[in-house]
C-alpha positions in Angstrom: -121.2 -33.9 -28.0 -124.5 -34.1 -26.2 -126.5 -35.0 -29.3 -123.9 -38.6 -29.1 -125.1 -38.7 -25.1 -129.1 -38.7 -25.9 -128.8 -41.1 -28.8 -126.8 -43.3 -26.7 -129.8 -43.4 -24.3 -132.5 -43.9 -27.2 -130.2 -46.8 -28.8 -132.0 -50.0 -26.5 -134.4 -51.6 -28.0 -137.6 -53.2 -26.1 -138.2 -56.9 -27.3 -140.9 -57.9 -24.7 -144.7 -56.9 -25.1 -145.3 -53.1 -24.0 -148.6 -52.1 -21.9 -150.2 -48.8 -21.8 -152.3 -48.3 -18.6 -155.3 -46.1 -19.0 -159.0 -46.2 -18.0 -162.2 -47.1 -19.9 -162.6 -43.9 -21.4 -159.0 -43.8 -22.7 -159.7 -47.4 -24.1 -162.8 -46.5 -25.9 -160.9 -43.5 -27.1 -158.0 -45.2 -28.2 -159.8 -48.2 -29.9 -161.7 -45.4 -31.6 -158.7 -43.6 -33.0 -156.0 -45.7 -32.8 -154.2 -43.3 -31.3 -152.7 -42.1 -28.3 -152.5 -39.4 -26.6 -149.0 -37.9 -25.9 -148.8 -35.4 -23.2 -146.6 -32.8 -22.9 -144.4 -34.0 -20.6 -144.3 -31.2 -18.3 -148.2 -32.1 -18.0 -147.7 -35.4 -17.5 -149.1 -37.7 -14.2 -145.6 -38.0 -13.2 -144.3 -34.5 -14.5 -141.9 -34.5 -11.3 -138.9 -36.5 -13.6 -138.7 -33.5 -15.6 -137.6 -31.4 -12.8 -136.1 -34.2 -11.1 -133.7 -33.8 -13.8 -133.3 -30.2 -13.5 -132.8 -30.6 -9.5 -130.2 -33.1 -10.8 -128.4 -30.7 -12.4 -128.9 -27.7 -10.2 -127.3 -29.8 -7.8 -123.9 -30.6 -9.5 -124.0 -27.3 -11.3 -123.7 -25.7 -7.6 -121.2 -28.1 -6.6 -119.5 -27.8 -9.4 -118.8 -23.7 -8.9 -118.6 -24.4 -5.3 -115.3 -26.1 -6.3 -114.1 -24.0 -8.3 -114.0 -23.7 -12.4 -112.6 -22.1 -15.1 -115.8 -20.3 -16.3 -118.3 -20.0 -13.1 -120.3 -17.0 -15.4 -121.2 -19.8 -17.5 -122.9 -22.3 -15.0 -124.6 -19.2 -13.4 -126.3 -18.5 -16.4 -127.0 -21.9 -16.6 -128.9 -21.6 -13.4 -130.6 -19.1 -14.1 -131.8 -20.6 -17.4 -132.7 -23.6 -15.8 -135.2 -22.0 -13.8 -136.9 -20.2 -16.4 -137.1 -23.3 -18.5 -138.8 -25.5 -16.4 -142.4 -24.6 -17.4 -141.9 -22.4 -20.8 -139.6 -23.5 -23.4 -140.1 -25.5 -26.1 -142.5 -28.4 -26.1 -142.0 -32.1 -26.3 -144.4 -35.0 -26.1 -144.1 -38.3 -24.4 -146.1 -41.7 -23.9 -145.6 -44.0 -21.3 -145.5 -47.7 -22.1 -144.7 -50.7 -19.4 -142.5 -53.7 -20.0 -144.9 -55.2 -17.0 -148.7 -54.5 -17.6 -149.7 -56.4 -14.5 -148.5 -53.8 -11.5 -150.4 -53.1 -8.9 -149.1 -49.7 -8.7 -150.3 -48.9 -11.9 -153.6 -50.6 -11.2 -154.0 -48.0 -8.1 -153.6 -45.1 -10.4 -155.9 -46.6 -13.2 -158.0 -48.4 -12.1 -159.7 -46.7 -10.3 -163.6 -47.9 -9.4 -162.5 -51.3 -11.1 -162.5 -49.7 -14.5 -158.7 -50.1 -16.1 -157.2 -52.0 -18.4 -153.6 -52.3 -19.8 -152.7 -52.7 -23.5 -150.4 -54.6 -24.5 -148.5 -54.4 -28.1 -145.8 -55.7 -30.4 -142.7 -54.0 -29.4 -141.6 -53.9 -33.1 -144.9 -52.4 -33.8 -144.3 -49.6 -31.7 -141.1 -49.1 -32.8 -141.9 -49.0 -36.5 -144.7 -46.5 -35.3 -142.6 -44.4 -33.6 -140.2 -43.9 -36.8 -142.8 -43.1 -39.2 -143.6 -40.3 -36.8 -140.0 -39.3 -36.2 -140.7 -40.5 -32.3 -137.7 -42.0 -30.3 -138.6 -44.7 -28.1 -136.6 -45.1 -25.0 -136.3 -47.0 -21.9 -136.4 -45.1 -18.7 -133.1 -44.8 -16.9 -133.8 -45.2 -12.4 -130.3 -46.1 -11.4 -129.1 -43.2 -9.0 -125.4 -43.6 -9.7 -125.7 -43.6 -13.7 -127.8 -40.8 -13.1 -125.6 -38.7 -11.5 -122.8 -40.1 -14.3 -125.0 -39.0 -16.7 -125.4 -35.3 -15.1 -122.2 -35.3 -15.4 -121.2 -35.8 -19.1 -123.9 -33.2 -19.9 -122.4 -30.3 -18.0 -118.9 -31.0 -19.4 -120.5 -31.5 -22.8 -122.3 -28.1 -22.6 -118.8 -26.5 -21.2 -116.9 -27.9 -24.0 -119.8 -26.6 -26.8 -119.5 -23.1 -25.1 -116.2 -23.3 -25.6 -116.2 -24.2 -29.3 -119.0 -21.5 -29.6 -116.8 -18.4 -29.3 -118.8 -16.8 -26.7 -116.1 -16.5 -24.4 -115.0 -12.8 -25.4 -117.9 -11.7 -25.7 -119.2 -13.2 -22.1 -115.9 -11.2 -20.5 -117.1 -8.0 -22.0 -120.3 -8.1 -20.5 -120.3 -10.1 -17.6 -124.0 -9.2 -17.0 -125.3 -10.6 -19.9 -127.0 -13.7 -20.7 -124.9 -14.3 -23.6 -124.2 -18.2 -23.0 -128.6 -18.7 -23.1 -128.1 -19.1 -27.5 -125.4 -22.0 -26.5 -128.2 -23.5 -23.8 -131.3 -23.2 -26.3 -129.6 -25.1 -28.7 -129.4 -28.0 -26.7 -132.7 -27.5 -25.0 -133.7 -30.2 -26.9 -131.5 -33.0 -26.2 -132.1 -31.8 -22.3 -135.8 -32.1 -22.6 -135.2 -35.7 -24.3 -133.3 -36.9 -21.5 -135.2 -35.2 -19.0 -138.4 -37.5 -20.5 -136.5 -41.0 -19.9 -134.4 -39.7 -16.6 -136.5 -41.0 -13.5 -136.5 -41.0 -10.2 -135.2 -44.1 -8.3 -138.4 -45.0 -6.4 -140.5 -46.0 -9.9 -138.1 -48.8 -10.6 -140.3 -51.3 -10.7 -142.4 -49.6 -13.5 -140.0 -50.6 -15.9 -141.1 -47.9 -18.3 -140.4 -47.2 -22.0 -141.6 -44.2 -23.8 -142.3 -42.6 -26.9 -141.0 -39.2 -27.4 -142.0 -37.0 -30.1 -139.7 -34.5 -32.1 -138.8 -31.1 -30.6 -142.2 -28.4 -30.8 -140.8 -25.0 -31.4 -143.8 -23.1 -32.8 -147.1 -23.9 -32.0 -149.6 -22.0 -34.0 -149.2 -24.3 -37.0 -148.0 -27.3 -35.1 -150.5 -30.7 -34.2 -150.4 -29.4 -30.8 -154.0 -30.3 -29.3 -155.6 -30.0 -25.7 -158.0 -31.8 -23.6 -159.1 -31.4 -20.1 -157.1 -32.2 -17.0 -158.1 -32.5 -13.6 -157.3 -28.5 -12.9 -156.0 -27.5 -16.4 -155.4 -28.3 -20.2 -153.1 -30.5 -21.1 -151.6 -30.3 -24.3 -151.0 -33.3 -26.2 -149.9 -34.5 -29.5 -151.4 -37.6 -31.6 -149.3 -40.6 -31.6 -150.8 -43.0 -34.3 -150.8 -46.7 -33.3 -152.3 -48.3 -36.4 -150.0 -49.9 -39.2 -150.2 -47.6 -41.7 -151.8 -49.4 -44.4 -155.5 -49.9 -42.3 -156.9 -47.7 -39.1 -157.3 -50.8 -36.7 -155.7 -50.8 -34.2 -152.7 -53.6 -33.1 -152.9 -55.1 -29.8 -150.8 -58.2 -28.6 -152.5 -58.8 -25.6 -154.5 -56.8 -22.9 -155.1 -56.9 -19.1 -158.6 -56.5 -17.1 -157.9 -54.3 -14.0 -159.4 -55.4 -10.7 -162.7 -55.4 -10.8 -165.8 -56.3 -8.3 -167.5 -57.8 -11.6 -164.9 -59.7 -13.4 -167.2 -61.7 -15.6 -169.6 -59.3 -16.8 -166.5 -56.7 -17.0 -164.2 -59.6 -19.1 -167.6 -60.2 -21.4 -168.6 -56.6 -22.4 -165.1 -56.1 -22.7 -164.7 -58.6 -25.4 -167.2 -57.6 -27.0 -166.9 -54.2 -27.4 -163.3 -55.2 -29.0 -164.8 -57.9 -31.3 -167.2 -55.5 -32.7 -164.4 -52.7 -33.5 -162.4 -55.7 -35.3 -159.6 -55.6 -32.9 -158.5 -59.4 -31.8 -155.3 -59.3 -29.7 -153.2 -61.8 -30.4 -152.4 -63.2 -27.1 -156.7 -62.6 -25.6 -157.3 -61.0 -22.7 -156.4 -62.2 -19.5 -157.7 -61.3 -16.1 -154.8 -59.6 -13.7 -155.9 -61.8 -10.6 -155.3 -59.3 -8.3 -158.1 -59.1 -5.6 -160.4 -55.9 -6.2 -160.4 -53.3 -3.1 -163.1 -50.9 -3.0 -161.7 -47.2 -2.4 
């Protein structure tokens, strides 16, 4: 039921170069590593979607009782789930890619003191990443009207699994209980993978794909690592962008931010990638936007 909904909404399939913003630390890390970090994406710079999704379905779960419906204990619990869920739960990982890499949004966020850069690589090389590390790429869904559609499907998929579950006897014999939250962790999952890709309306223009790991249940034995936020840690999970067979890392192209120094900044930078082996395919291209000290 709600497992056909989310891989309906991982089944596109990007075929235009994909850019990953990030500063000149992140591009000496990843050209380091080849790899990326994935952030939990309840930790994420734009961690809103996730409970833009969840205020999405609080929404039409109240309406929906406000109406009337056959089992109103049911989307109560849900409620109340929801809002436990939000910030616990179980974890999944995310990594935002562009189908633009010259926005000056994104520039604004980073590139900041004209040190940013987009990377830009082979769709099919992302792709082929992302399923020998059981990923899911998917592109981000903005429209407000499929988004309510979608909202929609999930709560009468997740009636119909209660349904089928057999709860219903035991949920009119004790009312009081949370006995519908097994039926909701079970597909906590698919929520949280369509909660990654579910955005709101107004970052349209970002035309964003993303990786999105597998489902992180137990985290003591897990690759679950953290790094330093800006009031926090973030937890993250490596996302390997090399091919497999060498540690290099691929790049089809890559963008130079706005920058008060565009020549010296365009010359280190091809060094420094010349001297860790990385030639992208397509060079380096200034983004000719005009820089504006902040």
């Amino acid at each position: 039921m709600i497992e056909k909904i989310t891989k309906s909404l991982f089944a596109s399939t990007p075929v235009d170069t994909l850019y990953h913003y990030t500063s000149f630390t992140g591009l000496l890390g990843i050209v380091k590593s080849a790899v990326l970090r994935a952030s939990d994406i309840r930790y994420m710079n734009d961690s809103a979607e996730l409970r833009h999704m969840f205020d999405l379905l609080r929404s039409h779960v109240t309406d929906r009782i406000a109406e009337g419906t056959d089992n109103p204990q049911l989307l109560n619990q849900l409620l109340d789930w929801l809002s436990r869920r939000i910030v616990g739960g179980s974890m999944l990982f995310g990594g935002s890619f562009r189908a633009n890499g010259n926005l000056l949004s994104q520039w604004r966020g980073y590139s900041l003191h004209g040190k940013g850069v987009s990377l830009g690589f082979d769709p099919m090389h992302i792709r082929s990443c992302a399923e020998r590390q059981h990923f899911q790429v998917g592109k981000c869904l903005y429209e407000a009207g499929q988004q309510r559609a979608l909202i929609t499907r999930i709560v009468d998929a997740l009636e119909r699994t209660a349904a089928e579950s057999g709860v219903g006897l035991e949920a009119a014999h004790h009312p009081h209980d949370n006995v519908y939250f097994d039926v909701f962790e079970r597909i906590e999952g698919d929520l949280l993978r369509i909660g990654s890709i579910l955005k709101h309306p107004s970052f349209e223009e970002e035309q964003e794909w993303r990786i999105v790991s597998p489902v992180i249940t137990g985290f003591s034995g897990s690759s679950v690592h953290f790094r330093e936020g800006t009031s926090m840690l973030i937890p993250f999970y490596e996302f390997d962008l090399s091919d497999g067979e060498s540690s290099r890392l691929q790049l089809d192209h890559v963008y130079l931010g706005p920058t008060s120094n565009i020549e010296l900044s365009m010359n280190s930078l091809q060094i420094y990638l010349a001297k860790q082996h990385v030639s992208p395919r397509h060079g380096i291209s200034y983004c000719q936007i005009p820089y504006r000290q902040r």
